[in-house]
N, C-alpha and C positions, 0 to 999 in steps of 0.2 A: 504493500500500500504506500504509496505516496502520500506525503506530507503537504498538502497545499501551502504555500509562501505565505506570510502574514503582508498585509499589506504595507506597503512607506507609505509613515507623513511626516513632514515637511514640517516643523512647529518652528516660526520665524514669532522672537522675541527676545528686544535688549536685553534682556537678562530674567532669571528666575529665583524664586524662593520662596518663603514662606511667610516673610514678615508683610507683604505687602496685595492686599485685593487680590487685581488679575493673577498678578503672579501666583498668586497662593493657586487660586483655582486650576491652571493649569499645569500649577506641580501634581496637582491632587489625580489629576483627570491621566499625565501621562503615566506616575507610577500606578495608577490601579490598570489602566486597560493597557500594559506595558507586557499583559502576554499573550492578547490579540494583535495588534500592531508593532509593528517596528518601525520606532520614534526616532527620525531624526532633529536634534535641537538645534538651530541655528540661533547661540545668545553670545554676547559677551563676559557673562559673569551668570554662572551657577549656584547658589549655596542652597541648604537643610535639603536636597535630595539626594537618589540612590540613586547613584551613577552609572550604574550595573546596567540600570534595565534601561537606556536609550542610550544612544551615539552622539554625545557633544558634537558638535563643530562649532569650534570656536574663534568666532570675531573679532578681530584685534580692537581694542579699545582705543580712543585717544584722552585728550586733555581737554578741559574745554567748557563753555557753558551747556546746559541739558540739550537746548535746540541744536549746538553743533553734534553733539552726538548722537542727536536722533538723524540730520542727515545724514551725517558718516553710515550708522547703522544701516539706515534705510538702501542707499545706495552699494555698501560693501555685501549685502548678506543675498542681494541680487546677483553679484558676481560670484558668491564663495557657491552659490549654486549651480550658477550657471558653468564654472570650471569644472563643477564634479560632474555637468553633466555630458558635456563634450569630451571630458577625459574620459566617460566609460563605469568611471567610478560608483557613481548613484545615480540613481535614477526617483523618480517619485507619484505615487498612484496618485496623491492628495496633499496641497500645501495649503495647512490652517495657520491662520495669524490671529492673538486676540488684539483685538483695534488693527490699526492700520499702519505696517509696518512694513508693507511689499505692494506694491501693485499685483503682481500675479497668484495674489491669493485665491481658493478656490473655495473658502468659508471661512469666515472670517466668524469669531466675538465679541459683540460691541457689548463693552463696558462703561460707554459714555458717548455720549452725542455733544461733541465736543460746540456745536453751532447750538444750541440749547444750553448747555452749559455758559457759552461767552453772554448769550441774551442774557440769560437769567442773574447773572453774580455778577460780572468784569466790570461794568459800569459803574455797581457801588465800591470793589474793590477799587477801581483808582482815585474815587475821591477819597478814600481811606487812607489811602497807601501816598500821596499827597502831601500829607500832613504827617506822616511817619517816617518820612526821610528815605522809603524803600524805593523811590523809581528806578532804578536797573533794576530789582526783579519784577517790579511791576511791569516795562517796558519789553523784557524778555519772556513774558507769562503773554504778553500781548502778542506779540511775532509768534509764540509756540503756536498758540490758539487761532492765529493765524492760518498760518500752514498748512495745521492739521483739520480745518473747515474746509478749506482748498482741496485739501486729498477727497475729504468725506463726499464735494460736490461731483468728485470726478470717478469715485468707486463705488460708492452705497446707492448711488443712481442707476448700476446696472440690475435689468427687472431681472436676471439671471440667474447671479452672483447670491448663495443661502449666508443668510446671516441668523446669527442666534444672539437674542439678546438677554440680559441676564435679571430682565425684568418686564411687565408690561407700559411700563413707564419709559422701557426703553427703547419698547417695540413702536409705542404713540409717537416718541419724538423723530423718530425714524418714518415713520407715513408724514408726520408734519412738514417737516426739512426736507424730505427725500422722494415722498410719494408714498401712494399704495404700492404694498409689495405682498407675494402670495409664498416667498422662498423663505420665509423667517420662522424661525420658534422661539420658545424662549424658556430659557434652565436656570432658573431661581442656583442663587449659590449656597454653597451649605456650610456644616461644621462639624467638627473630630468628635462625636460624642465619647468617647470614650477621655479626652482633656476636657471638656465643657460639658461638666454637666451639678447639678446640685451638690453630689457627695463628694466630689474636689475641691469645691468652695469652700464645703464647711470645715473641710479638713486644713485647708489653707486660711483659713479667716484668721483666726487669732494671729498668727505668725506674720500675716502679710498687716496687719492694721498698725500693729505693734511698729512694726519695721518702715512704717507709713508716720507714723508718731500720730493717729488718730484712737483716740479714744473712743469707749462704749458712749457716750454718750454724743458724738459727734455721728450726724446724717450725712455721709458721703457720697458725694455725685461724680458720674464718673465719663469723660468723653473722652475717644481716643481717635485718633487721626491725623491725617494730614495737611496741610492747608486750613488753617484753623478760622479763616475767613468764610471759607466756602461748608463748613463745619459747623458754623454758628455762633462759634464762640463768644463773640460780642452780645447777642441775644443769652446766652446760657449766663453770662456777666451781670448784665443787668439783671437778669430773674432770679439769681442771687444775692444780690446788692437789695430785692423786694423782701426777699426772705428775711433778712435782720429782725428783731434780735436772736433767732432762731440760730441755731449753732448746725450750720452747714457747710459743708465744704464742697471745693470742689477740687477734683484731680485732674488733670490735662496729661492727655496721653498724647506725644507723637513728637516728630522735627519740623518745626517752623521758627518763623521770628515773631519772638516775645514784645519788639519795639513798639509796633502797632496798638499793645495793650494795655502797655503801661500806664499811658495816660488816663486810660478808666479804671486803672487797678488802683491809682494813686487817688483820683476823684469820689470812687465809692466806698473808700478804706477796705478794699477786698485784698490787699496785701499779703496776710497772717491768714488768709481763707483760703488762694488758693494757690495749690503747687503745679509746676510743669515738670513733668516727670519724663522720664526717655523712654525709646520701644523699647520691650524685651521678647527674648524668648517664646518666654512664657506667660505668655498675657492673661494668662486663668489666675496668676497672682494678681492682678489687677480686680477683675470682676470681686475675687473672696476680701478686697479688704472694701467692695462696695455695697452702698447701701440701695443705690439708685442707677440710671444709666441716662445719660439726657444728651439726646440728639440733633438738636436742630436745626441741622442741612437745611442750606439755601438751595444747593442742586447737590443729589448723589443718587446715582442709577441704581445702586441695591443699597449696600452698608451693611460688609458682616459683623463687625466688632457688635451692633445691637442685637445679631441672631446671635453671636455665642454670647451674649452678655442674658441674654433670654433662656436658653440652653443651662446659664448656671443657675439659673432659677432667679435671675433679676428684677424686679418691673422694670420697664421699660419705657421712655417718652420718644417718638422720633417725629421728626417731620412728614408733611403729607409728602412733601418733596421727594423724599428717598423712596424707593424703590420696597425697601423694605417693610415698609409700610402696609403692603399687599397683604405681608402675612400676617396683617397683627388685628385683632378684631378691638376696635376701641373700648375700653373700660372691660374687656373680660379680662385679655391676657397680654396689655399694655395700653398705652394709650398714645393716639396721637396727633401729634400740633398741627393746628391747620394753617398757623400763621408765621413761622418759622423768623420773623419781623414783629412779633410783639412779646417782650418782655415780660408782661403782666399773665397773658395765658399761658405761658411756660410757667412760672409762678406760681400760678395758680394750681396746675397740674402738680407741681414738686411738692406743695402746701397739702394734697391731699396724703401723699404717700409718705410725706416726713412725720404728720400729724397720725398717721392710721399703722401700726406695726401689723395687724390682723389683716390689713386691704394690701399692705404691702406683702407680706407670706400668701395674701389667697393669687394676687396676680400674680406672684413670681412662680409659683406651682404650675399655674396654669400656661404660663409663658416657657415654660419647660419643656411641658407636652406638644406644644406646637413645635416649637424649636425642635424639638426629636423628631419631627415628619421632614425634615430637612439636613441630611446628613451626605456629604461627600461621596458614599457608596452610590444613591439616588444620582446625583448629579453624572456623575462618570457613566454611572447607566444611562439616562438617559442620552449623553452625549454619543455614549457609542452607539445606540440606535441612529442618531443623525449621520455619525462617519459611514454609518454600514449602508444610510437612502441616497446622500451624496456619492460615496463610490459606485454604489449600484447604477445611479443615474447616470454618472461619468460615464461608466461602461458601455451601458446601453444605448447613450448617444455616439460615443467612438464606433460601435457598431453600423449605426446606421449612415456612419458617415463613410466608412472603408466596405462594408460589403453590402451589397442589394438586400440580403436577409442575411439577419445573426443567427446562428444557431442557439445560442443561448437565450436569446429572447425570445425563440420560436419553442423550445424547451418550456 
């Protein structure tokens, strides 16, 4: 008996890992279906995966600000293919990109609609950012966004071309900007239950609050991410600054610049309230020393941090904004902001769950059980149902392109 070949694909993306969204999802998606497929990576920097089960090709990096390296990227990872494939070397049944990182992708994962994103945030970020001394990265956030609108107008407009999006929020923004399209799905992103979940929190709690310098008696609120503008933070600030004299905190997870906030940390004496703290690892040490998890995104196509932050049995507040949203049914098993721009209703919401410890345990129970319908095995599965209707499809068109009847289709 012969062993049928496992298919090539083509996985084009600056780099991969575990600490960040996309990336995460498509570490998760290549090592589980990594023994149906044979994965080749096209990234510049790998890290927290098992190297075993795909074929790095690896990209030389340069120096540089993010936009010069997403051209270099963009442009080098087209050639490092096209050498293998004129040497003889590789060849490939399917090249998936998440976002836009090749022109000759054949399925792509939109994790953001990046012409949706510039409407909705960019405008208030520069008047922000203005007064905060940051214009170089304001002005290089601009050119990126730029760019990458320009790409979107010229790829996600083919009726063709299957896209999966990792939300319905992200599927609408995509008929908005782009048109009606019939070639799209959409795979909710997941989380490790077996790191996220209630009995690692509680077994982490004490150790992490401690190590937090947060007391029993302190309500801790907890955001994590990146771009702490497009994040909320400003809105999470203020709804904080509402909350006095109530003893809350808040915790700021992720890498950005602090400058921007200074000047309301200094205004509403949130100083001693709140800390900006670095990624880790292990972000399930985060969740166990929280009390709360508070969201609210100006623009974000899903947001896992509030699915594993739900998963450890959190309550949860996010924006109508985010993506994630979808899964959250309001007031059973989190709740969420519709105004993502008012201070007071974020407040308002935090005021119920710092004041209620019984409302807080029944949601965060509940937000559990949801969060457990959403776990990285789901997702990989479903994604390998798509790889298997795209190849299938490829196939069947190359047929009917090279011979008058396929047999296989005629089969």
């Amino acid at each position: 008996m012969i062993n049928k070949p496992k298919p090539r694909i083509a996985v084009v993306s600056p780099f991969l890992d575990k600490q960040h969204g996309t990336e995460l999802c498509v570490a998760e998606q290549v090592e589980r279906l990594a023994d149906e497929y044979e994965f080749h990576v096209y990234s510049t920097r790998i890290a927290d995966m098992d190297t075993r089960k795909f074929r790095w090709h690896r990209i030389p990096d340069i120096p540089g600000p993010h936009l010069v390296k997403y051209i270099w990227f963009f442009c080098v990872n087209h050639l490092w293919r096209w050498l293998g494939r004129v040497s003889g070397k590789v060849d490939f049944d399917l090249t998936y990109s998440p976002g836009i990182n090749c022109f000759d992708a054949e399925l792509i994962a939109v994790h953001m609609v990046f012409a949706e994103f510039f409407e909705r945030v960019h405008g208030s970020s520069i008047a922000r950012a203005s007064q905060s001394g940051s214009w170089f990265r304001t002005i290089h956030r601009r050119l990126f966004y730029r760019l990458i609108i320009l790409l979107e107008r010229q790829i996600y407009v083919r009726p063709t071309l299957p896209l999966i999006a990792v939300s319905r929020k992200v599927e609408n923004d995509l008929k908005r900007f782009y048109g009606c399209r019939s070639s799209s799905f959409v795979v909710y992103n997941g989380i490790e239950s077996s790191r996220f979940n209630p009995h690692v929190r509680q077994s982490l709690r004490g150790r992490a609050r401690a190590s937090l310098g947060y007391s029993e008696s302190d309500f801790v609120l907890l955001l994590i991410g990146n771009d702490w503008r497009t994040k909320g933070l400003h809105c999470l600030l203020e709804a904080a600054a509402l909350l006095k004299p109530r003893s809350v905190k808040v915790a700021v997870v992720g890498k950005d610049d602090i400058l921007p906030f200074r000047a309301l940390l200094d205004s509403r004496g949130l100083n001693s309230s709140v800390q900006f703290l670095p990624l880790r690892p292990d972000p399930e040490f985060y969740y166990a020393a929280a009390d709360a998890y508070a969201g609210p995104s100006l623009e974000d196509a899903f947001g896992i941090p509030p699915l594993e932050a739900m998963a450890c049995g959190l309550p949860v507040i996010v924006s109508r904004q985010a993506g994630v949203s979808e899964l959250i049914a309001h007031g059973e098993d989190g709740y969420i902001l519709e105004n993502p721009q008012e201070p007071r209703e974020l407040a308002s919401l935090i005021a119920k769950l710092c004041e209620d410890k019984e409302l807080r345990q029944r949601i965060g129970h509940r937000a559990a059980e949801t969060a457990r319908q959403y776990t990285w095995e789901r997702n990989a599965a479903r994604f390998h149902e798509i790889l298997q209707h795209v190849l299938e499809k490829k196939h069947a068109n190359h047929c009917m392109v090279t011979e008058p009847v396929c047999p296989e289709a005629r089969d």
